[in-house]
DSSP file (Angstrom, degrees, kcal/mol; ACC not computed):
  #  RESIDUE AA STRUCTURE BP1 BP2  ACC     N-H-->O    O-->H-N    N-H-->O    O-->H-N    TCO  KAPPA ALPHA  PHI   PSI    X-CA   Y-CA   Z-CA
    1    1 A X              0   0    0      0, 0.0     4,-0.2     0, 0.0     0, 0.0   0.000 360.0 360.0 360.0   5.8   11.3   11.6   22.4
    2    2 A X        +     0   0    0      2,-0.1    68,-0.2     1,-0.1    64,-0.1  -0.024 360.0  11.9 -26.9 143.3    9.7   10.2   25.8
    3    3 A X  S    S+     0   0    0     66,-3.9    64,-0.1    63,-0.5    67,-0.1   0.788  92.1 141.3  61.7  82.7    6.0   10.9   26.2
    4    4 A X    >   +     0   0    0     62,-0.2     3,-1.7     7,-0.0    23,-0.2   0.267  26.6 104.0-119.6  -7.5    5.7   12.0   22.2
    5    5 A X  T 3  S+     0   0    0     61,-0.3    23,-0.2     1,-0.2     3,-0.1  -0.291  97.6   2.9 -70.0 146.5    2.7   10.7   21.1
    6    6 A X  T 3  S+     0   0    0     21,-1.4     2,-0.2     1,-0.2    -1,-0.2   0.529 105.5 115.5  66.1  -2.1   -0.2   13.5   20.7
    7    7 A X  S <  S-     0   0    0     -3,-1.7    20,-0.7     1,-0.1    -1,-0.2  -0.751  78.4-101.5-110.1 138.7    2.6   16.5   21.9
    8    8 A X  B     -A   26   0A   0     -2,-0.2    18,-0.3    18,-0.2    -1,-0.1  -0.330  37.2-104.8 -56.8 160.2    3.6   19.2   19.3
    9    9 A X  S    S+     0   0    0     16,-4.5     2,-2.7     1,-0.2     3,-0.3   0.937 126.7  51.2 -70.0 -40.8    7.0   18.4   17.6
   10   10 A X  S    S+     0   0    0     10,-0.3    -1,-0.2    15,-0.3    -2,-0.2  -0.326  71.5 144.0 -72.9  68.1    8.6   21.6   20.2
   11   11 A X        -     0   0    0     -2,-2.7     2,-0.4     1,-0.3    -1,-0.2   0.981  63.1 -29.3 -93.5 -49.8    6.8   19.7   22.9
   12   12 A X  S    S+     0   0    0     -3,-0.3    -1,-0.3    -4,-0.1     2,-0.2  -0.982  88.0  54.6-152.8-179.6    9.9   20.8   25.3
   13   13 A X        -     0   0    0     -2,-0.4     3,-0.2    -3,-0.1     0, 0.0  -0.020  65.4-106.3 165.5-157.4   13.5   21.8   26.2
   14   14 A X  S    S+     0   0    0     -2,-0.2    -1,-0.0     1,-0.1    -4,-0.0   0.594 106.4  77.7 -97.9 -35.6   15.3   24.6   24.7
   15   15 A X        +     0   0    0      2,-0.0     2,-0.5     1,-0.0    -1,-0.1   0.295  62.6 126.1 -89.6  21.5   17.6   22.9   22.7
   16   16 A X        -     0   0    0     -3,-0.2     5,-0.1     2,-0.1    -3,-0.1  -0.425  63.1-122.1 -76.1 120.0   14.7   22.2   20.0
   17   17 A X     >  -     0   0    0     -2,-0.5     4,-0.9     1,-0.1     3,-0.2  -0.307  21.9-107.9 -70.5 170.7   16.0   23.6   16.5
   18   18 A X  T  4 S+     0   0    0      2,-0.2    -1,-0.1     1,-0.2    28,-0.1   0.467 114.9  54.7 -77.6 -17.9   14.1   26.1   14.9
   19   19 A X  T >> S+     0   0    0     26,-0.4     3,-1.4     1,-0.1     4,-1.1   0.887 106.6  59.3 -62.0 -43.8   12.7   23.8   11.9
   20   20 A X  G >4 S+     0   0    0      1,-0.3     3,-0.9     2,-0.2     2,-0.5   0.915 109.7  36.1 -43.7 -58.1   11.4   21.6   14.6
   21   21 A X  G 3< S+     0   0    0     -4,-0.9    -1,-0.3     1,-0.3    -2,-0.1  -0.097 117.5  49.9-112.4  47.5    9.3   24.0   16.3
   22   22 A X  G <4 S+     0   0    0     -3,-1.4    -1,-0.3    -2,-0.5    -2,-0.2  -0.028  93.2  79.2-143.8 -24.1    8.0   26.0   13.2
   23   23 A X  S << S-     0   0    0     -4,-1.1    -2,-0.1    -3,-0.9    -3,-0.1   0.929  84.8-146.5 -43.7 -51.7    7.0   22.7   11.3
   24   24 A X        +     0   0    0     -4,-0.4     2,-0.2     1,-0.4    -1,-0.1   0.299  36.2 155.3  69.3  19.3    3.7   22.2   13.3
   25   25 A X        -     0   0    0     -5,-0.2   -16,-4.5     1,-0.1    -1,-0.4  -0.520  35.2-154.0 -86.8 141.9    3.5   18.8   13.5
   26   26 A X  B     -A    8   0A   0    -18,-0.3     2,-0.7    -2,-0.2   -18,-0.2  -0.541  29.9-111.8-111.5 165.1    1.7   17.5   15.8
   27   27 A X        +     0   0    0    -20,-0.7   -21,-1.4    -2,-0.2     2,-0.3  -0.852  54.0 139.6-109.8 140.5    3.0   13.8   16.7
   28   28 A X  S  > S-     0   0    0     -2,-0.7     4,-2.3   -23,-0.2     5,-0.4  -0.965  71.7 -81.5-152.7 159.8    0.5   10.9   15.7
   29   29 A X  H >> S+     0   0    0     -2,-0.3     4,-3.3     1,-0.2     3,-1.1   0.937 126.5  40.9 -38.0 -54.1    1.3    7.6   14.2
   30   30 A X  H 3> S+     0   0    0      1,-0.3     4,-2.2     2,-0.2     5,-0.2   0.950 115.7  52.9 -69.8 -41.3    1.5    8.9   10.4
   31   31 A X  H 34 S+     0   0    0      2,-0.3    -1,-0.3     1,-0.2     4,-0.3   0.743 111.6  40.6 -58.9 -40.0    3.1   11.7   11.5
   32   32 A X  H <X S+     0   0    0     -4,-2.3     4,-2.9    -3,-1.1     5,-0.2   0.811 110.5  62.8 -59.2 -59.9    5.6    9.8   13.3
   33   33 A X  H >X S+     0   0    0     -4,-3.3     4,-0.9    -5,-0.4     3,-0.7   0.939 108.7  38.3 -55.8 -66.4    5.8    7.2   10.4
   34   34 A X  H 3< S+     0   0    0     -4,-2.2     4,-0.5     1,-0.3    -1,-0.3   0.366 115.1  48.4-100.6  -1.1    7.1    9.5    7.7
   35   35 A X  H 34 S+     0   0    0     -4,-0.3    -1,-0.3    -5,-0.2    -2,-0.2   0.642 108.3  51.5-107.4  -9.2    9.2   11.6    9.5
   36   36 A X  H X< S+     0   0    0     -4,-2.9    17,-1.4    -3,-0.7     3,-0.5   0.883 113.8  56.3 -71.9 -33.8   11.4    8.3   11.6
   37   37 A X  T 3< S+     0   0    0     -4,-0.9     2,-0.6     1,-0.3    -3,-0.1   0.997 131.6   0.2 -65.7 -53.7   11.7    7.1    7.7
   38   38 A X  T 3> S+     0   0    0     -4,-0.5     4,-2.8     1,-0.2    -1,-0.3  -0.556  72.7 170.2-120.0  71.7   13.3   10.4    6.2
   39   39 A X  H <> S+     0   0    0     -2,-0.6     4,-2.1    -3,-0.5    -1,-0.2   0.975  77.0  45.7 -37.0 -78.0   13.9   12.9    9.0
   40   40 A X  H  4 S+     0   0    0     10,-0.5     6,-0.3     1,-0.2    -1,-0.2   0.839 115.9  42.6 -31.3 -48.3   15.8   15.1    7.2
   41   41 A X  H >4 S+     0   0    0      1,-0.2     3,-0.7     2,-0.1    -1,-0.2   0.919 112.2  54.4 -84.0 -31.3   13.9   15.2    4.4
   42   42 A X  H 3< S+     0   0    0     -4,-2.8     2,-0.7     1,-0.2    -2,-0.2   0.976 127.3  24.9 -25.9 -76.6   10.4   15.4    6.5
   43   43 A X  T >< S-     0   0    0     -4,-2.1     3,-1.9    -5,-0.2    -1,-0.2  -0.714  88.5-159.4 -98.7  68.9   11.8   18.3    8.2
   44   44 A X  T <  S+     0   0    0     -3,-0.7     3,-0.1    -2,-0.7    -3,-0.1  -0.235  84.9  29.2 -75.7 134.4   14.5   20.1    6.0
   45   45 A X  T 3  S+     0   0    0      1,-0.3   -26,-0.4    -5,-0.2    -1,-0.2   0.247  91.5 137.1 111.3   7.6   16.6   22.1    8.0
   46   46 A X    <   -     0   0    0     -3,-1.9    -1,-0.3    -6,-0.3   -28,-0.0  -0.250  56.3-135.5 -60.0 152.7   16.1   19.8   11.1
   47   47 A X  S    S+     0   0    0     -3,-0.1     2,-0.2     2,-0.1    -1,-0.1   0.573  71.8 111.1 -73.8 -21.3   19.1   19.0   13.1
   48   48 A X        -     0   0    0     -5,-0.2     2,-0.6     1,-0.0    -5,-0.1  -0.640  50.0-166.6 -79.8 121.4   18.3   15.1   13.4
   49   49 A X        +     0   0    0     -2,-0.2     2,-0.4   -10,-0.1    -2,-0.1  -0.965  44.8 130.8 -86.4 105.7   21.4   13.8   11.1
   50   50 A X        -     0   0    0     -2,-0.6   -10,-0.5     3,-0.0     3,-0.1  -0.940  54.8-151.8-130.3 148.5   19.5   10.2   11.2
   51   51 A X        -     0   0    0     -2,-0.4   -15,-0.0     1,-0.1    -2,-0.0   0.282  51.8-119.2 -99.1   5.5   18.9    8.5    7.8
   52   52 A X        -     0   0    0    -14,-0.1     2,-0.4     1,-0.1   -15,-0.3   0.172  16.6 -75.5  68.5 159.7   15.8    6.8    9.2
   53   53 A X        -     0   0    0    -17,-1.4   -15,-0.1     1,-0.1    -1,-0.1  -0.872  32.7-179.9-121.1 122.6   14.5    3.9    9.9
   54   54 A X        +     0   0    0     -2,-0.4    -1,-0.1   -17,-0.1   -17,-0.1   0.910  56.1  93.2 -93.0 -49.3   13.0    1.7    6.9
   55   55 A X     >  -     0   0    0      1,-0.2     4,-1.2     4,-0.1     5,-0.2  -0.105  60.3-155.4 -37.1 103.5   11.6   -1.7    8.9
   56   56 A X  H  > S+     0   0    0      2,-0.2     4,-0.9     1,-0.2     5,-0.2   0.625 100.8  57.3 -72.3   5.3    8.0   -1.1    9.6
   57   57 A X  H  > S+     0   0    0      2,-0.2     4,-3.0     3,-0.1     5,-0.2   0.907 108.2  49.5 -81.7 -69.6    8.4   -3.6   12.3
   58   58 A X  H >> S+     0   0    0      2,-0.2     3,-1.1     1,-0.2     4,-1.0   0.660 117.9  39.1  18.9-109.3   11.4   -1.0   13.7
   59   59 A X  H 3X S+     0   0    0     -4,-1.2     4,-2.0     1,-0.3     5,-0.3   0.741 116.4  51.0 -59.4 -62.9    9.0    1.9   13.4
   60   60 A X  H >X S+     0   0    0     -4,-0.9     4,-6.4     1,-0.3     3,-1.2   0.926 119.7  45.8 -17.7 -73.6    5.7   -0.3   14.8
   61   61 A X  H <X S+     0   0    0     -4,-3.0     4,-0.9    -3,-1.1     5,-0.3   0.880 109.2  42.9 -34.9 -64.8    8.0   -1.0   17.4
   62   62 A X  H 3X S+     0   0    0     -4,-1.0     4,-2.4     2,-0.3    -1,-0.3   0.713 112.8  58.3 -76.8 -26.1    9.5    1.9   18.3
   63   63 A X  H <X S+     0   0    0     -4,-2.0     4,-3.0    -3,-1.2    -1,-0.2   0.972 104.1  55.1 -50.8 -72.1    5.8    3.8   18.1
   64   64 A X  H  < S+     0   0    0     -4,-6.4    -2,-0.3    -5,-0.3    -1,-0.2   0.274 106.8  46.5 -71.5  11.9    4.5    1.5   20.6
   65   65 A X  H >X S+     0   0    0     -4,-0.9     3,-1.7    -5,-0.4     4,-1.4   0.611 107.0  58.3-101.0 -44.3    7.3    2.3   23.1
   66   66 A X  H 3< S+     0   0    0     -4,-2.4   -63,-0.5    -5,-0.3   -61,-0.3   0.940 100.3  57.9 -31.0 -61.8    6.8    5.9   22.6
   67   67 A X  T 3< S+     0   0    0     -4,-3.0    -1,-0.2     1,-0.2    -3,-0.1   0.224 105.8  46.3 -73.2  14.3    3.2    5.6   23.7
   68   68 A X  T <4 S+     0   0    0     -3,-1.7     8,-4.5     1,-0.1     2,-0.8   0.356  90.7  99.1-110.1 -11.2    3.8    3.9   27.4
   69   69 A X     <  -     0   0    0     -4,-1.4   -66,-3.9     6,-0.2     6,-0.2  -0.687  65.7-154.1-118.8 121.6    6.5    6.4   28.2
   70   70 A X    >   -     0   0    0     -2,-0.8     3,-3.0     4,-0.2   -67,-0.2   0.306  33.2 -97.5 -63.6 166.3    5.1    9.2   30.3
   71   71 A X  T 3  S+     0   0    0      1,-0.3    -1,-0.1     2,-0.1   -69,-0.1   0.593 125.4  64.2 -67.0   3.2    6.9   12.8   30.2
   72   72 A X  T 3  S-     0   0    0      2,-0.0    -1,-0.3     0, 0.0    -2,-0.1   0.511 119.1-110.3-107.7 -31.8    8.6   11.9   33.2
   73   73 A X  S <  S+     0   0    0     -3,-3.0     2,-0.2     1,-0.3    -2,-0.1   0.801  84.6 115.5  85.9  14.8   10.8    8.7   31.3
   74   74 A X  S    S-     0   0    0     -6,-0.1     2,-0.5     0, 0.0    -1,-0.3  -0.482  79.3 -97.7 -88.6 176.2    8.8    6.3   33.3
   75   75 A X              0   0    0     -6,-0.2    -6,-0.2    -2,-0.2   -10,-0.0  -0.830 360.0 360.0 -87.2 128.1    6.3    3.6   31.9
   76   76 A X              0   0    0     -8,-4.5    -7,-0.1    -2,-0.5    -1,-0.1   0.399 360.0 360.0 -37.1 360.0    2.4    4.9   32.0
């Protein structure tokens, strides 16, 4: 999920399942926030088995690491 902030959820590779890149979501914090809590249920027929992440410190966190790392897997 490098470099996701502001990139449509099919933002790349191939192996992106077909709910994923039909959703249209675009990734932004809220957008972000409600699908790390309930993937599955966010996105039904997504592929991510994850049960989510409930701690809004977690999800803060995890936001604000998203948004320094470039598409590349470096830091901005």
């Amino acid at each position: 999920m490098a470099s996701t902030a502001a990139r449509p959820v099919p933002s790349r590779g191939s192996i992106t399942p077909p709910a994923n890149k039909s959703s249209g979501i675009v990734w932004d914090e809220q957008a972000f926030d409600k699908y790390i809590r309930a993937p599955m249920q966010e996105m039904p027929g997504t592929r991510m088995a994850f049960v989510g992440i409930k701690n809004e410190k977690d999800i803060g966190d995890l936001w604000a690491y998203l948004k320094q790392v470039g598409p590349d897997g470096a830091k901005k």
